[in-house]
GUVO-983837 format. One record per residue (C-alpha): x negated, y negated, z negated; residue number from 1. Coordinates in Angstrom, 1 decimal. Example, Ala and Ser with C-alpha at 12.3 -4.5 7.8 and 13.67 -1.06 7.14 Angstrom:
REM GUVO-983837
     xx     yy     zz num
  -12.3    4.5   -7.8   1
  -13.7    1.1   -7.1   2
//
This chain:
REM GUVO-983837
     xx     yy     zz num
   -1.4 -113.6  111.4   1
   -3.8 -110.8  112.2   2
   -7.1 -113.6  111.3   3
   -5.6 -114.7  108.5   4
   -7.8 -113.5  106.1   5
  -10.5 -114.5  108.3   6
  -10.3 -117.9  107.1   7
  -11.1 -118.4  103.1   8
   -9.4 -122.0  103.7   9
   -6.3 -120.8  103.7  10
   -5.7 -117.9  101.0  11
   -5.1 -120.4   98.9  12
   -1.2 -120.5   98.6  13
   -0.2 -124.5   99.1  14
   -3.1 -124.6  101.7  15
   -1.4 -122.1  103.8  16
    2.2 -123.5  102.9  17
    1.2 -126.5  104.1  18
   -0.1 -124.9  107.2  19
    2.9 -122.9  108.1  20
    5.3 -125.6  107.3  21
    3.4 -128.0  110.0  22
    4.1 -124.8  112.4  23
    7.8 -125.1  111.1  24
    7.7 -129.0  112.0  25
    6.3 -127.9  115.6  26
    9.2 -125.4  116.3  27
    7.1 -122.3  115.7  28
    9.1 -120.0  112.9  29
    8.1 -116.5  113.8  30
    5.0 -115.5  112.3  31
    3.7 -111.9  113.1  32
    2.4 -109.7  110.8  33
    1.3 -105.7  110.6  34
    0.7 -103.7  107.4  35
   -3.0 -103.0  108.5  36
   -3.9 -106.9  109.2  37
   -6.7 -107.3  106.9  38
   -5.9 -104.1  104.8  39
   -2.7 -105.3  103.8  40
   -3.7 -108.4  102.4  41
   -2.6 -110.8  105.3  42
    0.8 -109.8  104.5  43
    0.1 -110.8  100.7  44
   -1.4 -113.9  101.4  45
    1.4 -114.9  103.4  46
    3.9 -114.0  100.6  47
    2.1 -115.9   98.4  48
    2.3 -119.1  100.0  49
    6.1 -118.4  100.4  50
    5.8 -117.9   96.4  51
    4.3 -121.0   95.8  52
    6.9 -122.8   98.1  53
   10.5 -121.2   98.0  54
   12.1 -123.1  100.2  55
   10.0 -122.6  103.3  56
   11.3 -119.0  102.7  57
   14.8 -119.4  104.7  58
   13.2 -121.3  107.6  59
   10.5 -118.4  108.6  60
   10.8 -115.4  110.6  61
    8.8 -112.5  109.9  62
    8.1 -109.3  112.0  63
    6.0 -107.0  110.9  64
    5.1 -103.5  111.9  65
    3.7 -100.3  110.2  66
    2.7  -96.7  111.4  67
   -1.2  -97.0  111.7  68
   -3.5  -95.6  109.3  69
   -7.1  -96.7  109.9  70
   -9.9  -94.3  109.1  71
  -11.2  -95.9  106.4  72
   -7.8  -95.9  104.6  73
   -7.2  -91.9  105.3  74
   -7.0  -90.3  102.0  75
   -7.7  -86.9  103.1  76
  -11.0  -85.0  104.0  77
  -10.3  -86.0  107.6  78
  -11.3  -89.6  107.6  79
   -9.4  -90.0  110.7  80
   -7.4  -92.8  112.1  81
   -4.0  -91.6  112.5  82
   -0.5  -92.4  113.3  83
    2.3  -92.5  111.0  84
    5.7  -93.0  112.6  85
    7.4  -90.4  110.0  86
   10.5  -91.4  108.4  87
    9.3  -91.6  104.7  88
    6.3  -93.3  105.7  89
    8.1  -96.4  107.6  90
   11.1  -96.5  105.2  91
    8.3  -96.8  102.2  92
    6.5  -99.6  104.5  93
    9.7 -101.4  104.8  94
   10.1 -101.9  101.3  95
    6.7 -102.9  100.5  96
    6.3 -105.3  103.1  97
    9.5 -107.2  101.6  98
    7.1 -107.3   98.4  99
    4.6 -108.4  100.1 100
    5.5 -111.2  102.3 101
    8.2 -112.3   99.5 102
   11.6 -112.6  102.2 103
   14.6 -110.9  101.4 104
   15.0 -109.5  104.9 105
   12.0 -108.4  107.8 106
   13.8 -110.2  111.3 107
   11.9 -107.7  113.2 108
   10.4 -104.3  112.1 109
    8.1 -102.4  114.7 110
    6.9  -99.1  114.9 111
    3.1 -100.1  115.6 112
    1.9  -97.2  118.1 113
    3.5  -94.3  119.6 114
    3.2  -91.2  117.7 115
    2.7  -88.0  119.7 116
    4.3  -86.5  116.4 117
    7.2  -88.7  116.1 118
   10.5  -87.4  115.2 119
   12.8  -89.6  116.6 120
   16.3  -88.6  115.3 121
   14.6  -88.6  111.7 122
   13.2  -92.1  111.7 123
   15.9  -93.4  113.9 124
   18.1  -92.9  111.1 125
   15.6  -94.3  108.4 126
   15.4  -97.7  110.5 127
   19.6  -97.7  110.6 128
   19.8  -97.3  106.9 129
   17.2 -100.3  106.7 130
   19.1 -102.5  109.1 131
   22.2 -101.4  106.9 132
   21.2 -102.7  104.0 133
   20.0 -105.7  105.1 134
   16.5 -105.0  104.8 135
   15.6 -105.3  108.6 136
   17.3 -107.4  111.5 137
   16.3 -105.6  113.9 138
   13.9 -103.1  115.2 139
   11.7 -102.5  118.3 140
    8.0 -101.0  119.5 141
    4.6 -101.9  120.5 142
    2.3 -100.6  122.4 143
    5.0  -97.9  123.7 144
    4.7  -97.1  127.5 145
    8.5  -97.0  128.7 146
    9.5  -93.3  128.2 147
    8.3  -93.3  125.1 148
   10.6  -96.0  123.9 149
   13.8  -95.0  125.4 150
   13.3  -91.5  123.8 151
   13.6  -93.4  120.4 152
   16.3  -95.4  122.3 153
   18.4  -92.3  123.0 154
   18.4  -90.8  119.2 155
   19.8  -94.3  117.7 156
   22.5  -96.4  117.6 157
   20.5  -99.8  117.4 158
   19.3 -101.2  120.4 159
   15.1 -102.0  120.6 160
   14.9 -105.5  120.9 161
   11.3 -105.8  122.2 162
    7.8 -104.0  122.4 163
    4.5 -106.0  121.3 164
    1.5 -105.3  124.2 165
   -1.1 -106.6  126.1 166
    0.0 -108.8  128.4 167
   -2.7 -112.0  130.3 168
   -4.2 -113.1  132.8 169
   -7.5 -110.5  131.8 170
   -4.9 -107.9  131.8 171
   -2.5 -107.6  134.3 172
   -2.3 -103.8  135.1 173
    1.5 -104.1  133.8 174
    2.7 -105.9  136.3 175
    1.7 -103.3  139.2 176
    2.3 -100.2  137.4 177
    6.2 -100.6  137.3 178
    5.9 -101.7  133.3 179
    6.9 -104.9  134.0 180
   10.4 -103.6  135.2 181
   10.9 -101.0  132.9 182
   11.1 -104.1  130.7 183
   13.4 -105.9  132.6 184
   15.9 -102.9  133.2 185
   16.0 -101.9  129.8 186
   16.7 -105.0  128.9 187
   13.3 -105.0  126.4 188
   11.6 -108.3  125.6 189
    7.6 -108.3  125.9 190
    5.9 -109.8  123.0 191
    2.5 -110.6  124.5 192
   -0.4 -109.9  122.4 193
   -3.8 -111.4  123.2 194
   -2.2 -113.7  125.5 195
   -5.4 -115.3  125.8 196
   -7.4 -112.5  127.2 197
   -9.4 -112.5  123.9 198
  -10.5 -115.9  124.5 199
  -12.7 -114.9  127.7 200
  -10.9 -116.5  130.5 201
  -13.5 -119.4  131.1 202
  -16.1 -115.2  132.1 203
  -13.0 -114.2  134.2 204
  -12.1 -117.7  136.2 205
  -14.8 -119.6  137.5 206
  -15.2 -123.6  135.9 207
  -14.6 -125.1  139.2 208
  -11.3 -123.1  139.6 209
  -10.4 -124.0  135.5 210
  -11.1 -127.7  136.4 211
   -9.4 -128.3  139.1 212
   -6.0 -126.9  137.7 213
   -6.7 -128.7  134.6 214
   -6.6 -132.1  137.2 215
   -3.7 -131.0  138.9 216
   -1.5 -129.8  135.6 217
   -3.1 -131.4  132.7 218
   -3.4 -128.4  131.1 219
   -6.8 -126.8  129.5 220
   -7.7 -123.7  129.7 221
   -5.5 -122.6  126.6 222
   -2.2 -123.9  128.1 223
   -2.9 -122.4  131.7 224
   -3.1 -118.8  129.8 225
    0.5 -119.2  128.7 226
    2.1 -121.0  131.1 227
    1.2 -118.4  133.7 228
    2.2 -116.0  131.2 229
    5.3 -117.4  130.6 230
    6.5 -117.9  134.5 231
    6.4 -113.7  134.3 232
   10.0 -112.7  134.9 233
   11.5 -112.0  131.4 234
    9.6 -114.9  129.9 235
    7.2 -112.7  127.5 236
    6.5 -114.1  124.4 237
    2.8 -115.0  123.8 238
    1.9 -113.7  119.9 239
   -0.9 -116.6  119.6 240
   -3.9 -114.8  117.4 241
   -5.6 -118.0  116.5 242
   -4.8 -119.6  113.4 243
   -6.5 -123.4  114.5 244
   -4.1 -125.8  114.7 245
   -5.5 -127.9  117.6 246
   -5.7 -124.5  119.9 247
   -1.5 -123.3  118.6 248
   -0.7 -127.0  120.3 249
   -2.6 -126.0  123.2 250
   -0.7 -123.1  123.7 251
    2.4 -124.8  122.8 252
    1.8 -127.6  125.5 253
    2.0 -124.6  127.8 254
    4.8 -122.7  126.6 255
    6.7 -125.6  128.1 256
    5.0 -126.4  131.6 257
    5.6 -125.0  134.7 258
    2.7 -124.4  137.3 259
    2.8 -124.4  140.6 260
    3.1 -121.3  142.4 261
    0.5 -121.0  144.5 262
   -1.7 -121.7  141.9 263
   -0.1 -119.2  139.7 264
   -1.5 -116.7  142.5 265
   -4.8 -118.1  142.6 266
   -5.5 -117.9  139.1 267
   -4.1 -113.9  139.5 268
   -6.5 -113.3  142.6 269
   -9.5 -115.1  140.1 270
   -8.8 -113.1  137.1 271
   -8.5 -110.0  139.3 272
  -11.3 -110.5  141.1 273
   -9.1 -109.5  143.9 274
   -7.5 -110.9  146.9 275
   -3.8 -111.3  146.8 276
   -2.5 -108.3  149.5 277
//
């Protein structure tokens, strides 16, 4: 929900209950949030709509994530952008995101970035008292490389569930750099973000290439993005930026189809720019 506030047709509350209840009707009940997404107020926004329409509160699920302060929001002389996985700071993000998005319990709460400054022991325990008090259902990452998550790992007693990063057919470094299987052995589910390379696969895969599969699968350019994504071992989960309707069907459609394998490869070598060894 990153875009949300990117579209003025839909910060109206019933226009965006309406809209998220049509995801509901489609199967689509996770929706993604981060306390930075349009300076906080694409958290808001969503809350809102829930406001205005109680009862699509118990059908959603929310994760959200915190630890990121932008430049422009760093109160100090600094001006920097900084990270903030500190204990007090996530605990306090906890609760206001709960006031913000109007649910009585975050399914999934994620530390945004690694923090070279992290204290793991001290906010491991802040994210079990959250969980313990029903605040949180879980917890997990983003953007951690794997060391980095299984030192939080080893200083709690609540297993990380996932870690949110780049995953697509424009980036694919992961799965030659051994990330891929970190995942996989620690048991970590990948939340793709930008599944969609940033909406520049059509600069990445020639047209012909793009048309042909699309005669062979039915699928445009959209669903080819994640269904290659999703034949990854581990079955990431593509977090879908976009908030147009027609393009979340799209990717829908290829959530649930199944290319063949070769030209799962040829798209790689395309996007790669590089022959398959």
């Amino acid at each position: 929900m990153m875009r949300l506030h990117n579209h003025p047709e839909l910060t109206q509350p019933a226009r965006l209950a309406d809209w998220v209840a049509a995801r509901l009707d489609e199967g689509l009940n996770v929706f993604d949030h981060a306390d930075i997404y349009g300076a906080g107020q694409c958290e808001k926004l969503f809350g809102d709509a829930l406001r205005a329409h109680p009862t699509l509160t118990k059908r959603v699920r929310v994760i959200t994530k915190a630890g990121i302060v932008p430049a422009v929001q760093d109160s100090t002389p600094w001006q920097v952008k900084h990270y903030r996985a500190e204990a007090d700071y996530l605990g306090n993000a906890i609760d206001k995101a709960l006031g913000s998005l109007s649910v009585e319990r975050i399914d999934t709460f994620l530390i945004h970035r690694p923090d070279p400054l992290l204290q793991a022991a001290e906010v491991a325990r802040v994210l079990e008292d959250a969980v313990s008090a029903g605040k949180v259902r879980q917890i997990g990452v983003s953007n951690f490389l794997p060391e980095q998550w299984r030192w939080l790992a080893r200083n709690t007693r609540l297993p990380l569930v996932c870690n949110q990063s780049q995953l697509s057919l424009t980036h694919t470094t992961p799965l030659f750099d051994g990330t891929l299987e970190a995942h996989l052995t620690d048991g970590i589910r990948w939340l793709a973000w930008s599944p969609l390379g940033g909406g520049n696969l059509a600069e990445r895969i020639p047209a012909d290439l793009l048309s042909r599969a699309r005669e062979e699968t039915g699928l445009d350019e959209t669903a080819l993005a994640i269904a290659w994504l999703r034949q990854i071992p581990g079955t990431p989960v593509p977090v879908i930026g976009s908030m147009n309707p027609d393009r979340i069907r799209c990717a829908l459609h290829g959530a649930r189809s199944q290319l063949p394998r070769p030209l799962w490869y040829r798209l790689l070598e395309s996007a790669r720019n590089m022959a398959v060894a």
